[in-house]
C-alpha positions in Angstrom: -75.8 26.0 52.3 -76.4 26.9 48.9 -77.3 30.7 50.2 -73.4 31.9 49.9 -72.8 30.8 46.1 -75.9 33.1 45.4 -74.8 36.0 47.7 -71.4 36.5 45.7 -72.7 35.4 42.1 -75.7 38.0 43.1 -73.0 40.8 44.7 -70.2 40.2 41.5 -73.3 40.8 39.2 -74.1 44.4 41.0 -70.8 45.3 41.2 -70.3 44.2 37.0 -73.6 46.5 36.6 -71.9 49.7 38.9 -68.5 49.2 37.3 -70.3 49.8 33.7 -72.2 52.3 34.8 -69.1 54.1 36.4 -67.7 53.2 33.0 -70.2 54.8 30.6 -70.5 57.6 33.0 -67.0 58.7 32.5 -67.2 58.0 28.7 -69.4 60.7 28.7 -67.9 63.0 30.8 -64.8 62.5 28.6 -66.8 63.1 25.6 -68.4 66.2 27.0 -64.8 66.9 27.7 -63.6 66.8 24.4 -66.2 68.9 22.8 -65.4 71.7 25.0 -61.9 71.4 24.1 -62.6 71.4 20.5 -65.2 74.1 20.6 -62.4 76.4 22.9 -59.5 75.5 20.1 -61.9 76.1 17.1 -63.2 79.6 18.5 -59.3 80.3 19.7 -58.1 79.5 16.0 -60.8 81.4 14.6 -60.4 84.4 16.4 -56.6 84.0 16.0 -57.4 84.2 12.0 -59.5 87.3 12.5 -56.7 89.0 14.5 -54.1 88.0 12.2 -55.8 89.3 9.1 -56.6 92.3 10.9 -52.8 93.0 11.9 -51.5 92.2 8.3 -54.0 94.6 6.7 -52.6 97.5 9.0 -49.0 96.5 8.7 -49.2 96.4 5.3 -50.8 99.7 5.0 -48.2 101.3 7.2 -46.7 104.7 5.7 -43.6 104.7 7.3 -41.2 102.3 9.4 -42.5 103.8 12.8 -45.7 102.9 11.9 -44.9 99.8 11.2 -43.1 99.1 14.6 -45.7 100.8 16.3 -48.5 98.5 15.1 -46.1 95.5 15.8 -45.5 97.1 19.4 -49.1 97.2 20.1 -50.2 93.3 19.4 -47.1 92.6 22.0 -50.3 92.5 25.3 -53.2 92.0 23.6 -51.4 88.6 22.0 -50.5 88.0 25.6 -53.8 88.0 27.3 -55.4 85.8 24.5 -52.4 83.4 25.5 -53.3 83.7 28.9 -57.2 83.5 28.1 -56.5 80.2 26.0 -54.7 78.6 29.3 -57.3 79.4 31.7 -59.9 78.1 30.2 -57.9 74.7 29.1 -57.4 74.4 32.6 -60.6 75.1 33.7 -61.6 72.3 31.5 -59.3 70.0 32.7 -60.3 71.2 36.3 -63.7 70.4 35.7 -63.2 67.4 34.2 -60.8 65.8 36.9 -63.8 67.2 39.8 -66.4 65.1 37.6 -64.0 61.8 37.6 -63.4 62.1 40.8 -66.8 62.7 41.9 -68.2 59.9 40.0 -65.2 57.8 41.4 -66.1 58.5 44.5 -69.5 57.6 44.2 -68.7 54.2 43.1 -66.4 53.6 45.5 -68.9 54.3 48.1 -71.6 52.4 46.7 -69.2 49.6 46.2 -68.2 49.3 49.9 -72.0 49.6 51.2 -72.6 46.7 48.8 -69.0 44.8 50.0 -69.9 45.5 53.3 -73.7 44.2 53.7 -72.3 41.1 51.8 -69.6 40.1 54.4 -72.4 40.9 57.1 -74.7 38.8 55.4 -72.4 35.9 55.1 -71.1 36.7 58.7 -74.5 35.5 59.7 -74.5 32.1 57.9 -70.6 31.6 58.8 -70.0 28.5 61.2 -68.9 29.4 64.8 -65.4 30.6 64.9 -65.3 32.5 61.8 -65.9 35.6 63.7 -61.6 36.8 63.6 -61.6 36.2 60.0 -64.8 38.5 59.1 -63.3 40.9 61.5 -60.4 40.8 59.6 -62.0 40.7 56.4 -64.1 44.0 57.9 -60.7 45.8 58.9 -59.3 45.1 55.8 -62.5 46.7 53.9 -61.9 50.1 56.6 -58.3 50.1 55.9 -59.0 50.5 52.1 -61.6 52.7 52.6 -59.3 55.4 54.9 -56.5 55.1 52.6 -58.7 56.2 49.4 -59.9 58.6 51.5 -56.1 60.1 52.6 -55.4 59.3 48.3 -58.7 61.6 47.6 -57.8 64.0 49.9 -54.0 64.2 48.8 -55.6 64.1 45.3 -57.6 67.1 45.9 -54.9 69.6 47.6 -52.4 68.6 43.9 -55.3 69.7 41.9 -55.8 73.0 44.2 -52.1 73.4 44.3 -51.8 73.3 40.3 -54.6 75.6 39.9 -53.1 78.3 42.7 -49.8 78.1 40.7 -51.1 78.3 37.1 -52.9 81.4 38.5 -49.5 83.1 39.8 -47.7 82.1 36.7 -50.4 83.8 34.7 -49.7 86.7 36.8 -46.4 86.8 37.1 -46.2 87.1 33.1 -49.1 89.4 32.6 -47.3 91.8 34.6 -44.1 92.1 32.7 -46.0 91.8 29.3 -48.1 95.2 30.4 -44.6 96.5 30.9 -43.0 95.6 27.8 -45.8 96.5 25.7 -46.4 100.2 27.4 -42.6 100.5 27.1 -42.9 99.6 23.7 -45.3 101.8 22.7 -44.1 104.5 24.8 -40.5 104.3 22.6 -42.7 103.9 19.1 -44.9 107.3 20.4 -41.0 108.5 21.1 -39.3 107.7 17.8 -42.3 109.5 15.9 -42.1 112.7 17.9 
């Protein structure tokens, strides 16, 4: 009789000690997270420094306006594809990140059901005669939650592949016209100084 109080008391302890776990696993991964976002900003601002200082010395010894526009032309792509560089890797950060979250999700969820499910079998065996509808229900209710994370998972997964596919064509759909702008550019610079 005294069996049932133990089972959930034992079961809400578990699932405290999984929901932690879950919790300070995702801490981290945020952490881990965050460091790579810092590291990819620092290098990106540092290198952005460098480039800048680099420009601004050859602007400012250019002989003649031509010159001038002609340096200027000539930072038009390479400023492009550092643009484009930064993106990809932010959002292969936040790419990674959202795979690790849900994978650890996922995990718990998993774990969590086993554990949800042994428990209602467990106190199926102890229930008096007659109980049997309501642990079916009870059992229906637990598949019925289970298939709909798995249809949110899945949905989940096909935004996160659709948002990659189209930050991919966006990047190339402006790469493209920067190419052209920046050869067109410098073709008109390389013009003007003929």
């Amino acid at each position: 009789m005294f069996a049932i109080p133990e089972q959930f008391s034992n079961a809400t302890k578990a699932n405290l000690e999984s929901q932690f776990a879950l919790f300070s696993s995702l801490t981290t991964k945020t952490f881990e997270s965050m460091e790579k976002l810092v590291d990819l900003n620092i290098s990106t601002a540092r290198a952005s420094l460098e480039t800048s200082s680099n420009v601004t010395r050859q602007l400012l010894g250019a002989k003649d306006p031509q010159e001038f526009f002609s340096v200027t032309a000539s930072q038009a792509q390479p400023t492009a594809e550092s643009a484009l560089s930064y993106s990809r890797q932010l959002a292969s950060i936040a790419t990674s990140t959202g795979a690790e979250f849900s994978k650890a999700a996922e995990g718990q969820i998993v774990e969590a059901n086993r554990k949800v499910i042994s428990l209602v079998d467990e106190v199926s065996k102890n229930a008096p005669a007659g109980s049997e509808t309501y642990v079916a229900a009870v059992k229906t209710a637990i598949s019925n939650a289970n298939a709909g994370y798995e249809q949110f998972s899945k949905t989940t997964k096909q935004a996160v592949e659709a948002i990659e596919s189209n930050l991919n064509a966006a990047v190339s759909q402006f790469s493209a016209p920067a190419r052209k702008a920046t050869n067109t550019a410098t073709a008109a610079t390389a013009a003007a100084a003929a």
